[in-house]
C-alpha positions as CSV (number, residue, x, y, z in Angstrom):
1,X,-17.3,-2.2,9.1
2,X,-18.5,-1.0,5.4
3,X,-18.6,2.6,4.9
4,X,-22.1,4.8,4.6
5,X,-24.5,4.9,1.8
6,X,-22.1,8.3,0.9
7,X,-19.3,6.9,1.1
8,X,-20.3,4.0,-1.3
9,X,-21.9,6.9,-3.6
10,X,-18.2,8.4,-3.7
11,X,-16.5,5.3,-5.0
12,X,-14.5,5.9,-8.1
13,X,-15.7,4.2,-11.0
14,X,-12.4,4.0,-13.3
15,X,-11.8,0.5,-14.3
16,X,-8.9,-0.8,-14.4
17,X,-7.3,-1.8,-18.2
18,X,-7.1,-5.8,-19.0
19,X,-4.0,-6.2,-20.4
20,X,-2.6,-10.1,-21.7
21,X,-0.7,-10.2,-18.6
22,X,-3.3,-10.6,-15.5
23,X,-6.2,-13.1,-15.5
24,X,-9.2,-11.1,-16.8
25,X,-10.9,-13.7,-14.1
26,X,-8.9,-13.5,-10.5
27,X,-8.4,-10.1,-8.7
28,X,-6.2,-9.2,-5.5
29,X,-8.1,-6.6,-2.4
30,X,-5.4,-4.9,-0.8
31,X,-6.0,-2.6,2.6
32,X,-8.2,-4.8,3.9
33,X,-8.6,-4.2,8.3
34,X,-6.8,-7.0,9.8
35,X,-10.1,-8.3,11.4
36,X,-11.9,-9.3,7.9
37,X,-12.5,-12.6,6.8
38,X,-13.6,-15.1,3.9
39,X,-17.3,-14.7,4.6
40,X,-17.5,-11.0,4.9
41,X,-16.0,-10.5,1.6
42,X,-17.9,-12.9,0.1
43,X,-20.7,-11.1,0.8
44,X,-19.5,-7.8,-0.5
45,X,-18.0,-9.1,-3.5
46,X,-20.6,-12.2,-4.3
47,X,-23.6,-9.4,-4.5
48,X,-26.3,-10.2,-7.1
49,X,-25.0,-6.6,-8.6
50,X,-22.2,-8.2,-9.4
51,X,-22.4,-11.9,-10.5
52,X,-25.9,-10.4,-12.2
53,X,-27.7,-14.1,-11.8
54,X,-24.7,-16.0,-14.2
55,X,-21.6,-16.0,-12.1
56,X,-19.9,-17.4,-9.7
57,X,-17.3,-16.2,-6.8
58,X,-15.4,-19.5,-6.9
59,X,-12.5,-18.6,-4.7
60,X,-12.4,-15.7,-2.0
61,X,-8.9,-16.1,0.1
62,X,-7.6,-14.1,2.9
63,X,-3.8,-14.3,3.2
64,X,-3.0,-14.8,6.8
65,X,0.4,-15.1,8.0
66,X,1.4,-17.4,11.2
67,X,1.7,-16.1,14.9
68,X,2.9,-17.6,18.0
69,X,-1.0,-17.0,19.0
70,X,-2.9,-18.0,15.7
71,X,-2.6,-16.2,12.4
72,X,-3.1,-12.7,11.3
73,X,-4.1,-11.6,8.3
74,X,-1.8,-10.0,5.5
75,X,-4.5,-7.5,4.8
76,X,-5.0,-8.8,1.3
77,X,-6.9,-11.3,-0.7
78,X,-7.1,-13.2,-3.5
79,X,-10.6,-13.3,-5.5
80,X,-11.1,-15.4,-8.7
81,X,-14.8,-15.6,-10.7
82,X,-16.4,-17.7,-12.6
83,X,-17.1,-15.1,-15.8
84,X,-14.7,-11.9,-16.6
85,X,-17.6,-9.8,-16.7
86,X,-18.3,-10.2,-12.9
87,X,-14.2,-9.4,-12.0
88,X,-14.6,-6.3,-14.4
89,X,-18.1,-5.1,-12.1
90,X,-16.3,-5.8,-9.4
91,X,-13.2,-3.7,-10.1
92,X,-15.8,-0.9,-11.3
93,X,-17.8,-0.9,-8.3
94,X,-15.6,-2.1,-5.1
95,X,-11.8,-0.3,-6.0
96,X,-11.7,2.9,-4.0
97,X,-14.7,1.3,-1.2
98,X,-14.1,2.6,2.0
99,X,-14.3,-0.4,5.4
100,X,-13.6,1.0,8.9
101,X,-11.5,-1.1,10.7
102,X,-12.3,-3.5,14.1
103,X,-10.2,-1.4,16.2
104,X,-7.4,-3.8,16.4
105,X,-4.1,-2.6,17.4
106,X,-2.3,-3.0,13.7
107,X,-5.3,-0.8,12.4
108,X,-5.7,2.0,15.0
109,X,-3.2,5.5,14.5
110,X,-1.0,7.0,17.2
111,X,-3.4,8.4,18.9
112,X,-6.0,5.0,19.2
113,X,-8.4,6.3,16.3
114,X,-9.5,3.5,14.4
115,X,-8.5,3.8,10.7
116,X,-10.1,3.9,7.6
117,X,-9.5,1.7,4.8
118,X,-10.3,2.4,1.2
119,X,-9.7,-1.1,-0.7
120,X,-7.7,-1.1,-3.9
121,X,-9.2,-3.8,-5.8
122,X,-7.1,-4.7,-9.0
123,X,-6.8,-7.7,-11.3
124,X,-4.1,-10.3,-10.5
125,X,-0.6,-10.5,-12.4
126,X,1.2,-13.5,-12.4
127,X,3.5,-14.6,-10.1
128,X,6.8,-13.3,-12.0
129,X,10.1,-12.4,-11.0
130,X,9.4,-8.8,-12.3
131,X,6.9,-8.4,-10.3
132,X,8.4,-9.3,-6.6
133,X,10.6,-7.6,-4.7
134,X,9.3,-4.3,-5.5
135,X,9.1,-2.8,-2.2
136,X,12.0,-0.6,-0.8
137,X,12.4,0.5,2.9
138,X,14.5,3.5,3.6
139,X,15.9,5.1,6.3
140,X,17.7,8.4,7.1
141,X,14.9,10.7,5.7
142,X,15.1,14.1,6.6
143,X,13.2,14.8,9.5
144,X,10.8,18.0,7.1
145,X,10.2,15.2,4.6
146,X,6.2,15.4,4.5
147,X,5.0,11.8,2.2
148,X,4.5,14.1,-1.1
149,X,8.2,14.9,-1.0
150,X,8.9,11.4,-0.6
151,X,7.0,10.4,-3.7
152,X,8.5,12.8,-6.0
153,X,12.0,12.2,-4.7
154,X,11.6,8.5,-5.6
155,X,9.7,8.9,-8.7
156,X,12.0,10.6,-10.1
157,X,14.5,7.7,-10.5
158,X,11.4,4.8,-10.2
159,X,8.7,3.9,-12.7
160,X,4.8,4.2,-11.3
161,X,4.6,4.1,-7.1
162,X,1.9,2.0,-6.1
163,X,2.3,2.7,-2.0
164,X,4.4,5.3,0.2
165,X,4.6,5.1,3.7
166,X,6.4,7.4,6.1
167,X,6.8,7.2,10.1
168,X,5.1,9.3,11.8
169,X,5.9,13.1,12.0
170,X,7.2,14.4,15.3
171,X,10.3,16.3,15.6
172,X,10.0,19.9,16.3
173,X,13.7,21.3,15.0
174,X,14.2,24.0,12.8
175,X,14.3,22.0,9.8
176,X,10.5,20.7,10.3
177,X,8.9,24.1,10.9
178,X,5.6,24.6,9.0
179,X,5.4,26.1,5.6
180,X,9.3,26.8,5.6
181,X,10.7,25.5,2.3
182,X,14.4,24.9,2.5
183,X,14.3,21.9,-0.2
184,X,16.6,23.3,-2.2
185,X,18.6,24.9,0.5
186,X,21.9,23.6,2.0
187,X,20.7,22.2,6.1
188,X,22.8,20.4,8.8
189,X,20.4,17.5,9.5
190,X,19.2,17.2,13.3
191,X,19.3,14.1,15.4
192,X,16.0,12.7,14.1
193,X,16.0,10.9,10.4
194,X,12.8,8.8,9.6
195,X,12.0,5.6,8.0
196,X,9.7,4.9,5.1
197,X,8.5,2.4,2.7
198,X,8.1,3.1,-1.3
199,X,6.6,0.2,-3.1
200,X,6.9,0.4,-7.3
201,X,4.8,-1.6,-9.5
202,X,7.5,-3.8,-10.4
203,X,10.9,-5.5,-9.1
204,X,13.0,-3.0,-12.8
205,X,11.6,0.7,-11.2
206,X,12.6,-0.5,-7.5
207,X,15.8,-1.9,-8.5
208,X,16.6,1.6,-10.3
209,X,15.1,3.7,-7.4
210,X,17.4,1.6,-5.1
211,X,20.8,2.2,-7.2
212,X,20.0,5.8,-7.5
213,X,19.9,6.8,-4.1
214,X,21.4,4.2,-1.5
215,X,23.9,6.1,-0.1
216,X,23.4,9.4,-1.2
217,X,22.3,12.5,0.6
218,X,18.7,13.0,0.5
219,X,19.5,17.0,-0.4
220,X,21.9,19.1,-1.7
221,X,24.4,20.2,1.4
222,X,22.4,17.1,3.2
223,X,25.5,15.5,5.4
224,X,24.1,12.3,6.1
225,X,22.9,9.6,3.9
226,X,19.6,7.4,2.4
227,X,20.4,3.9,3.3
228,X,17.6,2.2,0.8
229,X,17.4,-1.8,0.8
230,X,14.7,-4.1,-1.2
231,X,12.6,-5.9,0.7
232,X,10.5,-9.3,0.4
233,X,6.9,-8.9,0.8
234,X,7.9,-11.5,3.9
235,X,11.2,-9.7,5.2
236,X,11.5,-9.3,9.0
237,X,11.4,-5.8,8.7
238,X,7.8,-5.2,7.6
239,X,6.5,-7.9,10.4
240,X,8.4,-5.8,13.1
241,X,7.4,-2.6,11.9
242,X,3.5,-3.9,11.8
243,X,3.0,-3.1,8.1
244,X,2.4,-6.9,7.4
């Protein structure tokens, strides 16, 4: 499941800024393959590279969410250690580390290739009510959007987007032919609109994303509308659409 000696070479080493509000201590691993457990990242993140002799990994926590068949994992985690100094390696060393998958249906594409996952290891921020509710799932996107056009549309209006992500591409109309810019060009939409998911850093940006363009047209001469609604991290509509 980890990536190739390359891979691990390619690893960005930015690290991330320790501000008063996170727990310079306790991190969260997001992207993680729905088939990884407690031990396997304890061996990642409990290397001697990291802890360097003096720490500790004290708490390593997969969040799992209940099935009619078991539970299934979230695909994040909670991390907390003993010293700073080992959370800061860690951030340093692991954000950007790329895991291939088990092969499990949630982490397989459209056409059954197994996915890659490159982890996004940051430190923890508390549990605040500015910081929930940041995600927003959208529908009626035109059917040309590509995911760049999505992020600049919504950052526009939003503060810093942590995620995007868009269904996947296939109609073959007029409006979705290759390398034909009509962005700012008035369009009579076809059948097919898309859904997609925008998540902002916190619950302020998402709220003013939301009011901006919920019920507006996506583009100008655009007939129809974006419908954009906040959701919880634990909404129905990210458990049927097999994003959680």
């Amino acid at each position: 499941m980890m990536s190739s000696e390359a891979d691990v070479a390619s690893v960005s080493e930015h690290t991330e800024e320790v501000t008063a509000d996170v727990d310079p201590c306790k991190l969260v691993v997001n992207y993680l393959p729905s088939g990884v457990k407690e031990n396997f990242l304890r061996m990642i993140f409990g290397t001697e590279k990291i802890l360097e002799g003096h720490a500790r990994l004290e708490e390593c926590k997969v969040v799992r969410r209940k099935t009619p068949g078991g539970s299934v994992s979230r695909g994040y985690a909670f991390l907390k250690y003993s010293h700073e100094d080992a959370a800061k390696r860690a951030v340093k060393l692991l954000n950007g580390f790329i895991l291939l998958n088990s092969g499990s249906p949630q982490d397989v594409d459209a056409a059954g290739e197994r996915k890659v996952k490159r982890l996004k290891v940051s430190y923890c921020r508390p549990a605040d009510e500015e910081y929930k509710n940041t995600n927003l799932f959208i529908t009626g996107i035109p059917c040309k959007w590509q995911l760049e056009d999505l992020k600049e549309h919504f950052g526009r209006w939003g503060g810093k987007i942590i995620t995007c992500k868009m269904a996947p591409r296939n109609c073959r109309c007029n409006n979705a032919t290759d390398g034909d810019d009509q962005s700012n060009v008035p369009s009579v939409p076809c059948d097919k609109t898309d859904w997609a998911f925008v998540r902002f850093t916190c619950h302020k940006d998402a709220d003013t994303a939301q009011r901006q363009w919920h019920m507006r047209p996506p583009l100008p001469g655009w007939e129809r509308v974006l419908k954009v609604k906040i959701l919880d991290d634990d909404k129905a509509g990210l458990r049927y659409l097999g994003l959680r």
